[in-house]
N, CA, C and O of each residue as an XYZ file, in Angstrom:
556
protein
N       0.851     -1.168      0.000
C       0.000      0.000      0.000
C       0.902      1.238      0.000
O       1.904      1.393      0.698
N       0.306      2.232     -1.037
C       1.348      3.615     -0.808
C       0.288      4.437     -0.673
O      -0.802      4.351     -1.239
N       0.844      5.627      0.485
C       0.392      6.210      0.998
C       1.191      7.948      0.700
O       2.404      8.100      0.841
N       0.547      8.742      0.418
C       1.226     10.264      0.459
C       0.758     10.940      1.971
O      -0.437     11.075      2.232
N       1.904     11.376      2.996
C       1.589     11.839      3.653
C       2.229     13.075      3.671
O       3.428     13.074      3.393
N       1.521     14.440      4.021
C       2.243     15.551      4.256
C       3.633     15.052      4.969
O       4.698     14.847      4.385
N       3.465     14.958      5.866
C       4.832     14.903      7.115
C       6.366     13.883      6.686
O       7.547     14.074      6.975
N       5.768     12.909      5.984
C       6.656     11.638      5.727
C       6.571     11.629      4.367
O       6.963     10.562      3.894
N       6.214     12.403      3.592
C       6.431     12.708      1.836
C       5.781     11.116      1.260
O       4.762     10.715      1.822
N       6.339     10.337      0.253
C       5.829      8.818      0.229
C       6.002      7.976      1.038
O       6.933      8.032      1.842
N       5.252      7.140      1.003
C       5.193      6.067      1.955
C       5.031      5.007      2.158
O       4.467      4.754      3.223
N       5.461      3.756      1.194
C       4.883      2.471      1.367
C       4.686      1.549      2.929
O       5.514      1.226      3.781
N       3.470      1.366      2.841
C       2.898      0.747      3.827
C       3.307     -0.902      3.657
O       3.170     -1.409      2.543
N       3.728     -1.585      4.605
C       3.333     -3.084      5.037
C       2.083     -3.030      5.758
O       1.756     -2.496      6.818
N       1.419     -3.786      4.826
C       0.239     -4.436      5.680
C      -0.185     -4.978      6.803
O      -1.323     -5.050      7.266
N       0.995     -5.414      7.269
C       1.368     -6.110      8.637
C       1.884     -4.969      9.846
O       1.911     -5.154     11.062
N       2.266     -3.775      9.105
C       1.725     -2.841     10.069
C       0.712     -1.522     10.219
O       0.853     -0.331     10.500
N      -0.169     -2.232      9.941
C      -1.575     -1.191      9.543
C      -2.277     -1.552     10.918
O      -2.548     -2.728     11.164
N      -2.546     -0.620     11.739
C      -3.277     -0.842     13.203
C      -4.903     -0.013     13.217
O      -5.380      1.054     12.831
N      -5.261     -1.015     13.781
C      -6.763      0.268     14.000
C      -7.255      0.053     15.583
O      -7.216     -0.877     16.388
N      -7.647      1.169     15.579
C      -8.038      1.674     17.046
C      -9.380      1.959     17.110
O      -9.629      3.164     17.158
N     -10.346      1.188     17.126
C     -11.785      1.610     16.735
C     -12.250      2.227     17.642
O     -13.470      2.094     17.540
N     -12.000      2.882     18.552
C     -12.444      4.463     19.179
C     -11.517      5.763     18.827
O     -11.589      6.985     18.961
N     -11.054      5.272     18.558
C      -9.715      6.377     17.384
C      -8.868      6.674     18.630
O      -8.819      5.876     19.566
N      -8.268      7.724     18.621
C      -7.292      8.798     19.663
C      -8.009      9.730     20.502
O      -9.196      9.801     20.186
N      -7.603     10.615     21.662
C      -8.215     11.085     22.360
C      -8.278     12.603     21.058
O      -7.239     13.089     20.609
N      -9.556     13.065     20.701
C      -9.572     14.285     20.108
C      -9.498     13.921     18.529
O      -9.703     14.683     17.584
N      -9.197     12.737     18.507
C      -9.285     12.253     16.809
C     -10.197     10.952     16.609
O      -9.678      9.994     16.037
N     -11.463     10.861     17.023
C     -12.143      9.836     17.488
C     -12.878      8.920     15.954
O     -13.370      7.794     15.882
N     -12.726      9.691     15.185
C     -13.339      9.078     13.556
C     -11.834      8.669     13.013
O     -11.762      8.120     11.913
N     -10.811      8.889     13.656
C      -9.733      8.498     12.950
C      -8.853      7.143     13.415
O      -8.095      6.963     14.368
N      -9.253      6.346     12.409
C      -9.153      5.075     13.307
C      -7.802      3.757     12.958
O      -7.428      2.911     13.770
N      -7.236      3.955     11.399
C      -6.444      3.147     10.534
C      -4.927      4.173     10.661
O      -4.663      5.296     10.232
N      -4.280      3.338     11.323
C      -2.639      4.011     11.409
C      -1.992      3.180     10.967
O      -2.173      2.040     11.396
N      -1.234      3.358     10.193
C       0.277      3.026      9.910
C       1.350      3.106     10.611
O       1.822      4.241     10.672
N       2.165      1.908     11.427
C       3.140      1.873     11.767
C       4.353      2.007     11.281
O       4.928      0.958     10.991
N       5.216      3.558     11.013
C       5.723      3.288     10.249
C       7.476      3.678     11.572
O       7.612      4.591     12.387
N       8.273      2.740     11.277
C       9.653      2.681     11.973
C      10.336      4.638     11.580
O      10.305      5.141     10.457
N      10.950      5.454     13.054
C      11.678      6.297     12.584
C      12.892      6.513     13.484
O      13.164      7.187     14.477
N      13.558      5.551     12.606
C      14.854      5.137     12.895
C      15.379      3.660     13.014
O      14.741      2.986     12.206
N      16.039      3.097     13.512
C      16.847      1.733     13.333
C      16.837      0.845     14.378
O      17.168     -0.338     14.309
N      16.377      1.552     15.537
C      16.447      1.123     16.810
C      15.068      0.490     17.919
O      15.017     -0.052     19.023
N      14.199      0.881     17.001
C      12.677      0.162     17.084
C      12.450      0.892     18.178
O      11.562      0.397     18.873
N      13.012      2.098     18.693
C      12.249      2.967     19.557
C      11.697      4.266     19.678
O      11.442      4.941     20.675
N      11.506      4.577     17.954
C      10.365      6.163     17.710
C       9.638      5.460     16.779
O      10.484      4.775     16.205
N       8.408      5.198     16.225
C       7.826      5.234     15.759
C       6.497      6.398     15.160
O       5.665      6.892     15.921
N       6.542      6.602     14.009
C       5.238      7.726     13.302
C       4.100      6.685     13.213
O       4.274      5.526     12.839
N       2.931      7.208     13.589
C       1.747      6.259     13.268
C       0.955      7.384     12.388
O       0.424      8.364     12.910
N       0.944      7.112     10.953
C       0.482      7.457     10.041
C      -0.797      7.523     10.239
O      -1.195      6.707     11.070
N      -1.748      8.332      9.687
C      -3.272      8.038      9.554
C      -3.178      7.464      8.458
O      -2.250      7.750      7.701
N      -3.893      6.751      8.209
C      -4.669      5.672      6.690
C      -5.941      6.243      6.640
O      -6.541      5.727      5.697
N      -6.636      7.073      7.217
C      -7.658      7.998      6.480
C      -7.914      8.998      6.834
O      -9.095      9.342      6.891
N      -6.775      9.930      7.247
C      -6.303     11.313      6.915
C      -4.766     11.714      6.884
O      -4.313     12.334      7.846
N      -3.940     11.377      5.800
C      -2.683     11.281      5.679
C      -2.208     12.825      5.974
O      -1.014     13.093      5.839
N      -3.050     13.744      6.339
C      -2.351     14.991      7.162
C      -1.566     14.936      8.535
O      -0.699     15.625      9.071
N      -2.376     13.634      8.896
C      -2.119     13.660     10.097
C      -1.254     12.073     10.975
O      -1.539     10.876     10.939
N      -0.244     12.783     11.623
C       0.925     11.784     12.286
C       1.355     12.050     13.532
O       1.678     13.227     13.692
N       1.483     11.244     14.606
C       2.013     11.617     15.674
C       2.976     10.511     15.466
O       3.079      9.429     14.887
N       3.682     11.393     16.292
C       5.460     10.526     16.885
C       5.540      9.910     17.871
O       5.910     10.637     18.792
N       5.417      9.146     18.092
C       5.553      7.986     19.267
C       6.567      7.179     20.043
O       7.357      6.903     19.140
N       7.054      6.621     21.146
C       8.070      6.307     21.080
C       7.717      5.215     22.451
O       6.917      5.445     23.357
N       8.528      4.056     22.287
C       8.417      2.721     23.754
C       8.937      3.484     24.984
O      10.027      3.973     25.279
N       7.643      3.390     25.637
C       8.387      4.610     26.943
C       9.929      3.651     27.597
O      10.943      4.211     28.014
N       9.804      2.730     27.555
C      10.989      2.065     28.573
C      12.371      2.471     28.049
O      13.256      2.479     28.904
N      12.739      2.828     26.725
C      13.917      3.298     26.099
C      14.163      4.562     26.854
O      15.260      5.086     26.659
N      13.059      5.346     27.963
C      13.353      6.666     28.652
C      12.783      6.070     29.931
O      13.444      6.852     30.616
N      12.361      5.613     30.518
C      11.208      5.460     31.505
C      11.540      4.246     32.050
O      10.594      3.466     31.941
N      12.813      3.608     32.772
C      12.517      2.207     33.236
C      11.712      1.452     33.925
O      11.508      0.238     33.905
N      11.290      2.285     34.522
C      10.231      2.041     35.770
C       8.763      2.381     35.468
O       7.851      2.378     36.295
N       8.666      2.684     34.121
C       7.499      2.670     33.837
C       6.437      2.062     33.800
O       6.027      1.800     32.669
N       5.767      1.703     34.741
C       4.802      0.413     35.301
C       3.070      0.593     34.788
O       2.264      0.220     35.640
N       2.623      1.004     33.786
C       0.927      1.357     33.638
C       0.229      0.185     33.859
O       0.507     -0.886     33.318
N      -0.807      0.391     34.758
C      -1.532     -0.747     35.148
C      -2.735     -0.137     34.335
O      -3.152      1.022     34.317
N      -3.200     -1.338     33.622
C      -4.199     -1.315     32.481
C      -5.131     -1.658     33.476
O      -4.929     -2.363     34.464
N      -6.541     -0.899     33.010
C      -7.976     -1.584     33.729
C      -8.320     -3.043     33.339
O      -8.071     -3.303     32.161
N      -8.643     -3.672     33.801
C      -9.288     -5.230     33.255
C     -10.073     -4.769     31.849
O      -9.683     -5.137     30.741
N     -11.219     -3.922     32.056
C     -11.752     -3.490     31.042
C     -10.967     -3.052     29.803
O     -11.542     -3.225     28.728
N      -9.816     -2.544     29.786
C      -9.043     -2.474     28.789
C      -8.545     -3.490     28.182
O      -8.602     -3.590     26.956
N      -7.914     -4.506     29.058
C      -7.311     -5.741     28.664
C      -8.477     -6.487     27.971
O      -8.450     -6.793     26.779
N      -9.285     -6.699     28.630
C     -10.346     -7.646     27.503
C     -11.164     -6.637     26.283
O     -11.807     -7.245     25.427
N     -11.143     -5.784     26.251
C     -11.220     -4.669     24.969
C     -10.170     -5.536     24.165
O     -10.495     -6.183     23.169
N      -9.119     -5.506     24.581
C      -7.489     -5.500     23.572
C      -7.765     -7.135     23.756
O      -6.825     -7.728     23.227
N      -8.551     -7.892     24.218
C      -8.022     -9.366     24.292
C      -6.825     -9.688     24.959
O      -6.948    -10.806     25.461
N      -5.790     -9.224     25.169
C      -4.761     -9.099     25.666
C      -4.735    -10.695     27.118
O      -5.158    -10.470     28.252
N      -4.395    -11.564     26.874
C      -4.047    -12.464     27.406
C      -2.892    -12.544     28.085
O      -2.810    -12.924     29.253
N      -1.950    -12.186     27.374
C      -0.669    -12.146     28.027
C      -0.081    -10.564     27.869
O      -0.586     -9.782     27.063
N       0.799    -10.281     28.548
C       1.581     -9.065     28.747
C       2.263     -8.718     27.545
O       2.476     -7.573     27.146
N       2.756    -10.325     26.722
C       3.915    -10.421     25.737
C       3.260     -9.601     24.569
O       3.899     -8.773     23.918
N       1.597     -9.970     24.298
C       0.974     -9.420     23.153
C       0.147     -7.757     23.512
O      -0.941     -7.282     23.186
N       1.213     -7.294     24.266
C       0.981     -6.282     23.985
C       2.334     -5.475     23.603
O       3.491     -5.854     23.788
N       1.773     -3.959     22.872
C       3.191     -3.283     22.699
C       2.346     -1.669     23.361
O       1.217     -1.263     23.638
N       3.664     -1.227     23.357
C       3.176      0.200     24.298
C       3.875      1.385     24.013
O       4.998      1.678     24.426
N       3.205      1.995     23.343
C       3.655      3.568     23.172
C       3.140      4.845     23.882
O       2.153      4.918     24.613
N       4.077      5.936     23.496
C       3.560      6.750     24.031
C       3.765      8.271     23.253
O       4.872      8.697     22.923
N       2.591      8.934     23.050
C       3.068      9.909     22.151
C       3.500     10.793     22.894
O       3.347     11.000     24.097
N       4.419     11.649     21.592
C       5.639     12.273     22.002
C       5.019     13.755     21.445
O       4.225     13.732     20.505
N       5.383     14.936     22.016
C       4.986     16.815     21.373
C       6.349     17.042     22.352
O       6.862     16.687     23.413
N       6.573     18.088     20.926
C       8.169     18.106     20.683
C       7.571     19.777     20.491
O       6.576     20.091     19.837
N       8.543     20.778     21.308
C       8.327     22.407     21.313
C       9.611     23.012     21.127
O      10.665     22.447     21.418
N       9.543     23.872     20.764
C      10.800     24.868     21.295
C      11.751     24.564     22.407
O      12.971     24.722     22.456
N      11.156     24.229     23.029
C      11.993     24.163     24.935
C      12.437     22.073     25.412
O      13.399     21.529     25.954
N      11.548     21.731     25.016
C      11.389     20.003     25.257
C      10.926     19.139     24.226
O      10.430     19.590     23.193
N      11.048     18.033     24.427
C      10.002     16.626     23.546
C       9.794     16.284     24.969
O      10.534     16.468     25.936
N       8.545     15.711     24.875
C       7.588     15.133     26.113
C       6.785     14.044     26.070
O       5.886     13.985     25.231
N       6.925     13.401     26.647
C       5.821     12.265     26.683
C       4.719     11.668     27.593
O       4.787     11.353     28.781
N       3.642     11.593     26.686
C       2.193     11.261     27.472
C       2.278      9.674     28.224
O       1.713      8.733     27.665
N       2.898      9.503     29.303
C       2.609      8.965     30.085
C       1.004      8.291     30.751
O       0.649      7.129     30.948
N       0.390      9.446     30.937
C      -0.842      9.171     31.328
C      -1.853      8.128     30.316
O      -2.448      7.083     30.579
N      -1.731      8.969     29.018
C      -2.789      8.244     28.136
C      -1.601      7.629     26.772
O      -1.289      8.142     25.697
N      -1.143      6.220     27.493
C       0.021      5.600     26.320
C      -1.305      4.939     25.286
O      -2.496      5.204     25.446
N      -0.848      4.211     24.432
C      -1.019      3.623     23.603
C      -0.913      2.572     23.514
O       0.235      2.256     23.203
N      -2.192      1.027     23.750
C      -1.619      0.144     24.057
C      -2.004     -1.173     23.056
O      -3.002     -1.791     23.430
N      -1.403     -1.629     21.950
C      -1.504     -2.288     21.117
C      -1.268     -3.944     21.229
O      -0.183     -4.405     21.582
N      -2.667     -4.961     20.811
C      -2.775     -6.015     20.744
C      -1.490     -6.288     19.264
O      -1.679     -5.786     18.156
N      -0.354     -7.095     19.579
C      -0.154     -7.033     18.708
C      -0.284     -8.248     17.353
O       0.071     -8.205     16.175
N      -1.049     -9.417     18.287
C      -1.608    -10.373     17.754
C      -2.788     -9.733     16.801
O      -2.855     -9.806     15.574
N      -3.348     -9.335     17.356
C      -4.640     -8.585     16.099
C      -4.559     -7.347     15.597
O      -5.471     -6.884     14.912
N      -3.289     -6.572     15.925
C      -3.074     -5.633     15.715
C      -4.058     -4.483     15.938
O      -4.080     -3.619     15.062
N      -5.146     -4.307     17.336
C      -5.938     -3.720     17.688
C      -5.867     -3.143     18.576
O      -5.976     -3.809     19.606
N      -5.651     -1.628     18.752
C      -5.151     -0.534     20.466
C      -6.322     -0.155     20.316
O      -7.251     -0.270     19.516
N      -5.922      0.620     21.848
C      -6.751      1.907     22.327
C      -5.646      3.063     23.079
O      -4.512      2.722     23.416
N      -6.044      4.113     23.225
C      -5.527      4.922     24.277
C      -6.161      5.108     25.441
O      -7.208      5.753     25.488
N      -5.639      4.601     26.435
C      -6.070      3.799     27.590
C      -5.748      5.535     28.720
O      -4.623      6.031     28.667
N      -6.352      5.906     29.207
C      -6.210      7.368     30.451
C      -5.982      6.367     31.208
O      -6.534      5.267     31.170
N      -4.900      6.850     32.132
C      -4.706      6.240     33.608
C      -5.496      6.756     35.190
O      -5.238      6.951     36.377
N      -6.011      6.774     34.730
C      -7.019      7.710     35.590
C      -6.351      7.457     37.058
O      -6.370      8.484     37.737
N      -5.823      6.442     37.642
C      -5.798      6.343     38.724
C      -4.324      6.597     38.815
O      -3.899      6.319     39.937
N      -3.500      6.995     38.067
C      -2.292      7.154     38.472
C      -1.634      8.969     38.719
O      -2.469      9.867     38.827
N      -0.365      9.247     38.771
C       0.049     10.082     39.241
C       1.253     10.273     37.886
O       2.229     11.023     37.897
N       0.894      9.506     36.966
C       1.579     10.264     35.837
C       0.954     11.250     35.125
O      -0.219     11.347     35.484
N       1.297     12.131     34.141
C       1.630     13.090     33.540
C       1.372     13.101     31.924
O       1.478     12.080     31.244
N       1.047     14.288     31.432
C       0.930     14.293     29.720
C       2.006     14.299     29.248
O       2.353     13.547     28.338
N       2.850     15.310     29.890
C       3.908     16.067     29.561
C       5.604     16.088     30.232
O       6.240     17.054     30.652
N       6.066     14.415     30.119
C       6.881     14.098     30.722
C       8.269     14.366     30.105
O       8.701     13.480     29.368
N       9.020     15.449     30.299
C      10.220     15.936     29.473
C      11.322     14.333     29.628
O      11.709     13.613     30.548
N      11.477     14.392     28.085
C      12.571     13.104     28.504
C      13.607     12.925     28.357
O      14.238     11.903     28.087
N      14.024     14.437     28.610
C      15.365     14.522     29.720
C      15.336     14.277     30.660
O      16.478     14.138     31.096
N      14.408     14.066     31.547
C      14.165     13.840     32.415
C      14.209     12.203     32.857
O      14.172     11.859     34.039
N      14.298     11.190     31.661
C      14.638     10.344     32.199
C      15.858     10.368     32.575
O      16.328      9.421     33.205
């Protein structure tokens, strides 16, 4: 699949990483088909393309490459949303807004992908004491 995106110019898609999130993103809720696409070598930034609005991309990245101790306890209700059986089939991101001053990461509301069916959500931590806006210099 090729894809034109503003941000990432062309783009061939693998099929095998095309994700959908059928409640979409927090604030992008009709937007539901992303593209996983690798940015860089090290399997720890990822762009998740829209597949039906190629304007739009956030930057993402495996919090643990900054965050060792990064522990999100998923609701039950989430886990059986995601099917999620084991810990192994899941993967976990977290988007990244990058300013003038920092890049930061949403801690609070990661990204948490079945990767057997290739099916997330963005999961709020409601009960925790993390943060949107976690500078990661700060790890």
């Amino acid at each position: 699949m090729h894809i034109e995106s503003e941000q990432l110019g062309a783009v061939e898609i693998d099929p095998s990483k095309v994700l959908e999130f059928p409640d979409g993103l927090l604030g992008f809720p009709d937007v539901t088909r992303f593209a996983l696409v690798e940015a860089g070598d090290d399997g720890t930034y990822f762009w998740l393309l829209s597949l039906d609005d190629p304007a739009l991309a956030f930057l993402a990245a495996v919090p643990w490459a900054f965050y060792p101790g990064y522990e999100p306890e998923l609701p039950d209700s989430d886990q059986e949303a995601l099917a999620l059986a084991d810990a192994h089939d899941a993967m976990v991101l977290c988007l990244l807004t990058i300013t003038d001053d920092a890049v930061t990461a949403n801690l609070l509301g990661p990204l948490v992908v079945n990767v057997v069916t290739r099916s997330g959500r963005q999961i709020v931590l409601a009960e925790s004491t993390y943060s949107t806006r976690v500078p990661l210099a700060a790890a």
